[in-house]
mmCIF file of the N, C-alpha and C atoms, coordinates in Angstrom:
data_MODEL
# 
_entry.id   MODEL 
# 
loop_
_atom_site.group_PDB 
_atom_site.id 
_atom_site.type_symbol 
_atom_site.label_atom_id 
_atom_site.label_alt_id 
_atom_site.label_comp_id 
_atom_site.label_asym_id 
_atom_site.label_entity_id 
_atom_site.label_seq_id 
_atom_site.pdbx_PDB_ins_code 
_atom_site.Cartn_x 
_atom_site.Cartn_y 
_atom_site.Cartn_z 
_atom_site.occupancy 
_atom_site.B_iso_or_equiv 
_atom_site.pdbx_formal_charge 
_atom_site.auth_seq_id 
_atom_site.auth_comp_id 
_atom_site.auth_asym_id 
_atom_site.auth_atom_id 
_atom_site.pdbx_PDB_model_num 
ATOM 1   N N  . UNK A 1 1  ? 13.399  -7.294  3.083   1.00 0.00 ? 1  UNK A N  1 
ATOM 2   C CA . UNK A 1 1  ? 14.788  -6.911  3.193   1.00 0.00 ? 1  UNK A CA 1 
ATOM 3   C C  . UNK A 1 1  ? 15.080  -5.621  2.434   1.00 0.00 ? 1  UNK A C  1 
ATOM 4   N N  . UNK A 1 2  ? 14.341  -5.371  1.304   1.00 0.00 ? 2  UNK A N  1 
ATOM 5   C CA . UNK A 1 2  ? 14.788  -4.211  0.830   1.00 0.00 ? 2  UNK A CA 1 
ATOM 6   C C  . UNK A 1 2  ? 13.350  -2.858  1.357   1.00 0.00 ? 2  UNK A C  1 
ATOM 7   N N  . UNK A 1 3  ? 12.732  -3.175  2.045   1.00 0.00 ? 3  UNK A N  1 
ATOM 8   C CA . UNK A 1 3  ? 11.869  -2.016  2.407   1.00 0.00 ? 3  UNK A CA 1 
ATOM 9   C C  . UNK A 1 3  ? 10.801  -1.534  1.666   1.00 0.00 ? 3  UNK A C  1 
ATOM 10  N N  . UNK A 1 4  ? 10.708  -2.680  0.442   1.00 0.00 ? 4  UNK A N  1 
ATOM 11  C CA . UNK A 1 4  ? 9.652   -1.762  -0.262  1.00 0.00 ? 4  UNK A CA 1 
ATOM 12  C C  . UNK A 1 4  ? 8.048   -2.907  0.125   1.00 0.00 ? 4  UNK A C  1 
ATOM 13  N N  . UNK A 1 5  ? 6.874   -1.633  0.616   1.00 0.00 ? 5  UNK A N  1 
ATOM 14  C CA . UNK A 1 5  ? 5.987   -2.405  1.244   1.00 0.00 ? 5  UNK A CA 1 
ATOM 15  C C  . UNK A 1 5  ? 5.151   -2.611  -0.560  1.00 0.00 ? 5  UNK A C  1 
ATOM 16  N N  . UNK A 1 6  ? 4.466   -3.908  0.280   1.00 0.00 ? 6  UNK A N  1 
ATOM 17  C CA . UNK A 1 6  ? 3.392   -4.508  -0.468  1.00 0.00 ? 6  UNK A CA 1 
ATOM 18  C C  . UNK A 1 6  ? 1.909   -4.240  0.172   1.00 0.00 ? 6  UNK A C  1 
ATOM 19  N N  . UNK A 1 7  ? 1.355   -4.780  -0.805  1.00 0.00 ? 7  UNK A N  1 
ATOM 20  C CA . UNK A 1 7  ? -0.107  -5.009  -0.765  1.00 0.00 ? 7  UNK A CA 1 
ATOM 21  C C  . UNK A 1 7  ? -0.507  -6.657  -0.780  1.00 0.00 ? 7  UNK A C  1 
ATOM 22  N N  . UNK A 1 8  ? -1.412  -7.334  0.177   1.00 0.00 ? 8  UNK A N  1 
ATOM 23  C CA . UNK A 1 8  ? -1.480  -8.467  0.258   1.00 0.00 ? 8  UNK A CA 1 
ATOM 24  C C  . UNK A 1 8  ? -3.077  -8.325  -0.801  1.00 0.00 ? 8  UNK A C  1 
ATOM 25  N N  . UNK A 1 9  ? -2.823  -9.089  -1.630  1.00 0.00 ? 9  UNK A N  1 
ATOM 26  C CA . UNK A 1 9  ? -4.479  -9.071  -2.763  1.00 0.00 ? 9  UNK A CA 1 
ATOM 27  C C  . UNK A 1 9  ? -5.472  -9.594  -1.841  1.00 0.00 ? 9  UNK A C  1 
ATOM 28  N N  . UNK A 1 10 ? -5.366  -10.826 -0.664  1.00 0.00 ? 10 UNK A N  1 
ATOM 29  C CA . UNK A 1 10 ? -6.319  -11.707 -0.243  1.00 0.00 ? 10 UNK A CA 1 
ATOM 30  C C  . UNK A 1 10 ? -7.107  -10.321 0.482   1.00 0.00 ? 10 UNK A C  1 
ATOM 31  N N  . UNK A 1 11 ? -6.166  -9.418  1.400   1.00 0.00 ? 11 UNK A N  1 
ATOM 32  C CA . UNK A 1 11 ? -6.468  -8.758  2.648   1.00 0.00 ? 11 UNK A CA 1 
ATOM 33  C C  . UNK A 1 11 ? -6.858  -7.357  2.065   1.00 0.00 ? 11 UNK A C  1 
ATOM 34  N N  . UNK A 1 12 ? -6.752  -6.498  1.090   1.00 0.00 ? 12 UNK A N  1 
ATOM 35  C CA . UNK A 1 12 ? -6.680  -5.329  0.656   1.00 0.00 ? 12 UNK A CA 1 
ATOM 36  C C  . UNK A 1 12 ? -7.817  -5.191  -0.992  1.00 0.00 ? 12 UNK A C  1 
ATOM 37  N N  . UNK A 1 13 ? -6.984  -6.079  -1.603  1.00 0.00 ? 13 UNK A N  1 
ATOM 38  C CA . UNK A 1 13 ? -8.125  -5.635  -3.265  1.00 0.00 ? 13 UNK A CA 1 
ATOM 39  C C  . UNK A 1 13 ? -9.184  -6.997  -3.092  1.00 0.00 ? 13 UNK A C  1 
ATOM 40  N N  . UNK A 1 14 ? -8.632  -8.010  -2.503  1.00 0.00 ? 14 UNK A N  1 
ATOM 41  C CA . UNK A 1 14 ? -9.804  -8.646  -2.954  1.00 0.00 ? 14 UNK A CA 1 
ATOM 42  C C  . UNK A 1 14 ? -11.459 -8.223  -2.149  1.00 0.00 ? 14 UNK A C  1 
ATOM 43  N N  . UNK A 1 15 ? -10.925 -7.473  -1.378  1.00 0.00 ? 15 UNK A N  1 
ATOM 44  C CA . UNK A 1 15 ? -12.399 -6.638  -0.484  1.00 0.00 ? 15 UNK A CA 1 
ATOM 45  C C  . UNK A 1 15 ? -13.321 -5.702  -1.265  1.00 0.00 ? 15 UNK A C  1 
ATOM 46  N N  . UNK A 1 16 ? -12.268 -5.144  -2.389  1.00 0.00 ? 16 UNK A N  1 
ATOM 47  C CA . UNK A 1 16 ? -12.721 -3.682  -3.309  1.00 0.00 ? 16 UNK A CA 1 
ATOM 48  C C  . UNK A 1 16 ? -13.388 -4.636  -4.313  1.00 0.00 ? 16 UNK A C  1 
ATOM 49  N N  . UNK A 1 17 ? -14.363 -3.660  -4.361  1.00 0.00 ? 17 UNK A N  1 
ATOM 50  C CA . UNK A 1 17 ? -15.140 -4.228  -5.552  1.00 0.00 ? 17 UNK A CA 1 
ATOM 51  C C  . UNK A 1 17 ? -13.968 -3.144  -6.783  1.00 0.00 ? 17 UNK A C  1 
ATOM 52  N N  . UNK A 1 18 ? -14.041 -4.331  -7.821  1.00 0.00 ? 18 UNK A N  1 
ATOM 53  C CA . UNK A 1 18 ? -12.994 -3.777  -8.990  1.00 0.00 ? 18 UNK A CA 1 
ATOM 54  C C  . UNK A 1 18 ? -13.490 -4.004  -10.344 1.00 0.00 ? 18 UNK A C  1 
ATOM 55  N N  . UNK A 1 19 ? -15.160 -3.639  -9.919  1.00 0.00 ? 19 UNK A N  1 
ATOM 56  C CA . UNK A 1 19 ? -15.328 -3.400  -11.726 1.00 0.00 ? 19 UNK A CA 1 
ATOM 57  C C  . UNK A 1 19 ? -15.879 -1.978  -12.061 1.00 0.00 ? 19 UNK A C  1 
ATOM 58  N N  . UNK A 1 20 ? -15.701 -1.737  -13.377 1.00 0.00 ? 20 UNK A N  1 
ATOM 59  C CA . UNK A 1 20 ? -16.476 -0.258  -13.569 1.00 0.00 ? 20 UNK A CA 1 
ATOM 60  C C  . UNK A 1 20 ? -15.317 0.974   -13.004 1.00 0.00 ? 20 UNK A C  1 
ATOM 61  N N  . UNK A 1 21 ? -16.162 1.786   -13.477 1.00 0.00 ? 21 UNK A N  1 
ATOM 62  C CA . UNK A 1 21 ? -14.858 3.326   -12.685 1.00 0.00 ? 21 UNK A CA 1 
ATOM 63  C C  . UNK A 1 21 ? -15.273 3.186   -11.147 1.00 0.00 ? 21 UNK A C  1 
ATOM 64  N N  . UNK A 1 22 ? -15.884 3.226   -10.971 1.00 0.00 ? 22 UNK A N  1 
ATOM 65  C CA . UNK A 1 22 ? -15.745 3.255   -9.215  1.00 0.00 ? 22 UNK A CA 1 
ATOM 66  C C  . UNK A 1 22 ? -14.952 2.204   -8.546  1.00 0.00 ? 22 UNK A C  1 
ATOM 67  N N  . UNK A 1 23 ? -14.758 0.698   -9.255  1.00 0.00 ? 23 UNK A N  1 
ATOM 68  C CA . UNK A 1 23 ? -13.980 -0.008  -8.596  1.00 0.00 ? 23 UNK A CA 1 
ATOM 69  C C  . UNK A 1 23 ? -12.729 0.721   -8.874  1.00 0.00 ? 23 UNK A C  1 
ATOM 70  N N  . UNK A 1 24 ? -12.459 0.650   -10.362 1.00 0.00 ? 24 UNK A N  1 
ATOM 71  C CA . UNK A 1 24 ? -10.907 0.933   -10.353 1.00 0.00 ? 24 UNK A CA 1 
ATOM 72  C C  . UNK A 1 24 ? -10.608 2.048   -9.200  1.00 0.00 ? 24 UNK A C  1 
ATOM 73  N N  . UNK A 1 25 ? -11.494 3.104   -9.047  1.00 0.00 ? 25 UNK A N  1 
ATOM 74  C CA . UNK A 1 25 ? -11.050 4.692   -8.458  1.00 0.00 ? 25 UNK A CA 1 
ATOM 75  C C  . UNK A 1 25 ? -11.232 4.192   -7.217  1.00 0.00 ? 25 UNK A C  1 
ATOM 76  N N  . UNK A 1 26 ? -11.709 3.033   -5.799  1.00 0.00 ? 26 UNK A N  1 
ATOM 77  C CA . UNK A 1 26 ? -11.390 2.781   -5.286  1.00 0.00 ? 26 UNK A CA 1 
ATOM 78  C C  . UNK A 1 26 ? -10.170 2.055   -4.745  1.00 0.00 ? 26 UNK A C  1 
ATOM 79  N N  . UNK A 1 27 ? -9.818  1.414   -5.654  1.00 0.00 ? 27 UNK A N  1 
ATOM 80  C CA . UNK A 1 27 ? -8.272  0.686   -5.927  1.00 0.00 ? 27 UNK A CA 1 
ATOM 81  C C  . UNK A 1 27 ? -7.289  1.295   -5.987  1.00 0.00 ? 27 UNK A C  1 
ATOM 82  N N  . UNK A 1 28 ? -7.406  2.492   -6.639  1.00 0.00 ? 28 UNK A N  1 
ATOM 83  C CA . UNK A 1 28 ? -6.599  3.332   -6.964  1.00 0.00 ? 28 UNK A CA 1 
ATOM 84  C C  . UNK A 1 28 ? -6.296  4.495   -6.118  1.00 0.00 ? 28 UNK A C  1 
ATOM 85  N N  . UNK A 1 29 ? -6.976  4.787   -5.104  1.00 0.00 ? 29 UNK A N  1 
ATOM 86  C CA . UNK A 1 29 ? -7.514  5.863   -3.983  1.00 0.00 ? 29 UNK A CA 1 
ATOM 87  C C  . UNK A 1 29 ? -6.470  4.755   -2.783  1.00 0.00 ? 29 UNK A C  1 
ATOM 88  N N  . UNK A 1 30 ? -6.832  3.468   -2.741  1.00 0.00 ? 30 UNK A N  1 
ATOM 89  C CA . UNK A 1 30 ? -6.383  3.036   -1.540  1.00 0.00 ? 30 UNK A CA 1 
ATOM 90  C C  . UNK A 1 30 ? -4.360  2.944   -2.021  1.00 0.00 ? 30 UNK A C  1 
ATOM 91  N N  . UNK A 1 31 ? -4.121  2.919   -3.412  1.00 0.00 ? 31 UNK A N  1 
ATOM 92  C CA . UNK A 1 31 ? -2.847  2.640   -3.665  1.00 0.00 ? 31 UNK A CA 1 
ATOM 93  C C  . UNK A 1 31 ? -2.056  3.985   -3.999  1.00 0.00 ? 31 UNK A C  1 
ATOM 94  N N  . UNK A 1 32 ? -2.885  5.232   -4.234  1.00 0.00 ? 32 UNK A N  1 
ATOM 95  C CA . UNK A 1 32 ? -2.263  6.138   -3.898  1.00 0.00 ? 32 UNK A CA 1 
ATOM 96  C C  . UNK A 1 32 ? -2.268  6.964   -2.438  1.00 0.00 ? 32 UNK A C  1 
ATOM 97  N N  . UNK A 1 33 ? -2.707  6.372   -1.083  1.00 0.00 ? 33 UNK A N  1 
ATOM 98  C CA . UNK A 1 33 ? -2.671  6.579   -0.127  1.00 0.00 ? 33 UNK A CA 1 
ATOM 99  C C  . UNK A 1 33 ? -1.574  5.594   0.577   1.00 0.00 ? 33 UNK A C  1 
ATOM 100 N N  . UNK A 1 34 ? -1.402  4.678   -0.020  1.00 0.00 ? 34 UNK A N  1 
ATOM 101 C CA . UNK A 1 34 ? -0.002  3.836   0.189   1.00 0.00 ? 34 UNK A CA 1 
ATOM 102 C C  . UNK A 1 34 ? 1.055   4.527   -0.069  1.00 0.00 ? 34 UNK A C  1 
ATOM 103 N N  . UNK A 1 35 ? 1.051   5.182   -1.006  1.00 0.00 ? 35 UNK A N  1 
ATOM 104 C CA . UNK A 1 35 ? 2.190   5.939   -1.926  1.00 0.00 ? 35 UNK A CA 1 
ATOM 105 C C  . UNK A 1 35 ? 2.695   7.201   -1.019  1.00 0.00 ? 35 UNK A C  1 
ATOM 106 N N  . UNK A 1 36 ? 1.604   7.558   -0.490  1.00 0.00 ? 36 UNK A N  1 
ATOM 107 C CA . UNK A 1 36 ? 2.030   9.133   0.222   1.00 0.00 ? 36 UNK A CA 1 
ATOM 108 C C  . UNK A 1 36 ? 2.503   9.074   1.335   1.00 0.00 ? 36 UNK A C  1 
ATOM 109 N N  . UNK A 1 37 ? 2.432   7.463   2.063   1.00 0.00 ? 37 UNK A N  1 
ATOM 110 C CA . UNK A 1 37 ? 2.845   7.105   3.046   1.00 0.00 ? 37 UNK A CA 1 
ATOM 111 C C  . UNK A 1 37 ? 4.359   6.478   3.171   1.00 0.00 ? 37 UNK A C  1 
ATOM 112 N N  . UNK A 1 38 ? 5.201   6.863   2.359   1.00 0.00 ? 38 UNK A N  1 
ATOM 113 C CA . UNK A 1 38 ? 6.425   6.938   1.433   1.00 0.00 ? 38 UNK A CA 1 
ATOM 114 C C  . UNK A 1 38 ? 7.592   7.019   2.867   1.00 0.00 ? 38 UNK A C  1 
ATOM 115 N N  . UNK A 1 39 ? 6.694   8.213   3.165   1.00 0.00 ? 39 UNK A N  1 
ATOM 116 C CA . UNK A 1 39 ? 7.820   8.727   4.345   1.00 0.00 ? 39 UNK A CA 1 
ATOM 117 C C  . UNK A 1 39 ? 7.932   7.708   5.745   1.00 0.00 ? 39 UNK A C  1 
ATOM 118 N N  . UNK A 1 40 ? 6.630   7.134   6.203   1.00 0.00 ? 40 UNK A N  1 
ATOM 119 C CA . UNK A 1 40 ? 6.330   6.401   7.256   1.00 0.00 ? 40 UNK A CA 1 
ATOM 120 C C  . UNK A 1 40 ? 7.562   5.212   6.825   1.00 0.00 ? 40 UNK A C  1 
ATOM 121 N N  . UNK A 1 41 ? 7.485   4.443   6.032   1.00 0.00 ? 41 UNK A N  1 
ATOM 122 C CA . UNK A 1 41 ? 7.913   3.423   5.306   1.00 0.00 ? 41 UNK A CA 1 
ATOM 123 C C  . UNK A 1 41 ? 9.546   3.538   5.507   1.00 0.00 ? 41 UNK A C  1 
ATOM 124 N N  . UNK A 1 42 ? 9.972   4.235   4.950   1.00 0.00 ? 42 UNK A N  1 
ATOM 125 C CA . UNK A 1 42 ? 11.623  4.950   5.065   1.00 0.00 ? 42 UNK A CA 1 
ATOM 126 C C  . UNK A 1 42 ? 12.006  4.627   6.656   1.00 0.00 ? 42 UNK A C  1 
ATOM 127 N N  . UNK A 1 43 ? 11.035  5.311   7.421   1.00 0.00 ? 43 UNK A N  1 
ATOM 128 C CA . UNK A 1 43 ? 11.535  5.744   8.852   1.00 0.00 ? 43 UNK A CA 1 
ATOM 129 C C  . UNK A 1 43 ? 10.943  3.746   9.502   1.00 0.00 ? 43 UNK A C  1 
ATOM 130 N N  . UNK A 1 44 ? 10.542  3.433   9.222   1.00 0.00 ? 44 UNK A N  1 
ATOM 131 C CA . UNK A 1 44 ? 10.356  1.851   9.892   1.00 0.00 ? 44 UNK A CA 1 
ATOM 132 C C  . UNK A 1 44 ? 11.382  1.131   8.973   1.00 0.00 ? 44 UNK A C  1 
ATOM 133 N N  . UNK A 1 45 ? 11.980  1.213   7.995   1.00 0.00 ? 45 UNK A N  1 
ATOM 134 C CA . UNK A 1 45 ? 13.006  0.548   7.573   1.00 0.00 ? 45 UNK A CA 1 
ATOM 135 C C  . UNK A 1 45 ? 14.259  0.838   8.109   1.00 0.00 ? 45 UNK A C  1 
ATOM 136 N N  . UNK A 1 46 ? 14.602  2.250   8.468   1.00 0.00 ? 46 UNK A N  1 
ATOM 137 C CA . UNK A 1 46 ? 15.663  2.580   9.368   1.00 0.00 ? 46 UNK A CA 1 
ATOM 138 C C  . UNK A 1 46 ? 15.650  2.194   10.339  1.00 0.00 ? 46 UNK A C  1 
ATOM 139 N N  . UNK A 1 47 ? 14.595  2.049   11.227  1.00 0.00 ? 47 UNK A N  1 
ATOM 140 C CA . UNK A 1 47 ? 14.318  1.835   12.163  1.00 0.00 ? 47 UNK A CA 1 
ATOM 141 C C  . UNK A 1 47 ? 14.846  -0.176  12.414  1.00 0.00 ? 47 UNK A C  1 
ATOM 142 N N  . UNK A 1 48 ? 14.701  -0.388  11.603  1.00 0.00 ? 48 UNK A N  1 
ATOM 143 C CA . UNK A 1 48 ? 14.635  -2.016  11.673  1.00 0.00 ? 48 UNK A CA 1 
ATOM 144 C C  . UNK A 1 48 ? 16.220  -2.434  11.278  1.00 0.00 ? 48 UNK A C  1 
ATOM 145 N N  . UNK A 1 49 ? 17.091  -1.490  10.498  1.00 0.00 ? 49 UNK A N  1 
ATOM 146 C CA . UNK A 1 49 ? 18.327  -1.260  10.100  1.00 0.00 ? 49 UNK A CA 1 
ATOM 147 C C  . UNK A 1 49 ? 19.243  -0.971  11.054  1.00 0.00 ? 49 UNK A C  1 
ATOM 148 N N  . UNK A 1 50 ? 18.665  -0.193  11.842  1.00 0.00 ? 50 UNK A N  1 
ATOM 149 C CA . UNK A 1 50 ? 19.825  -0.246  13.283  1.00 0.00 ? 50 UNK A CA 1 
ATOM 150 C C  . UNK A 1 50 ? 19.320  -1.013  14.576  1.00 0.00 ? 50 UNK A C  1 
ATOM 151 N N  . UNK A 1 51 ? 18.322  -1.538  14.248  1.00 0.00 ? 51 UNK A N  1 
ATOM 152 C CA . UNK A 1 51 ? 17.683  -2.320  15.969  1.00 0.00 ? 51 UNK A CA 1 
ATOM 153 C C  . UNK A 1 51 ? 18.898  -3.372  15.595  1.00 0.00 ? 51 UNK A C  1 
# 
């Protein structure tokens, strides 16, 4: 209801391996590519606001 997307842990981190710097910097690579997708997000919440 309020538009802000998530991350499901089962479907997304629990796949990443998350130990050591390479896990974190994979984790972190996939959640700042979420982030930049900022704009997509906006425009499907409007979108769902006037249907």
């Amino acid at each position: 209801e309020l538009g802000i997307p998530a991350i499901y842990y089962t479907n997304n981190i629990s796949a990443r391996p998350i130990f050591f710097a390479s896990g974190a910097a994979s984790v972190l690579g996939m959640i700042a590519g979420l982030i930049e997708k900022k704009e997509i997000y906006s425009r499907m919440k409007e979108y769902f606001e006037t249907a």
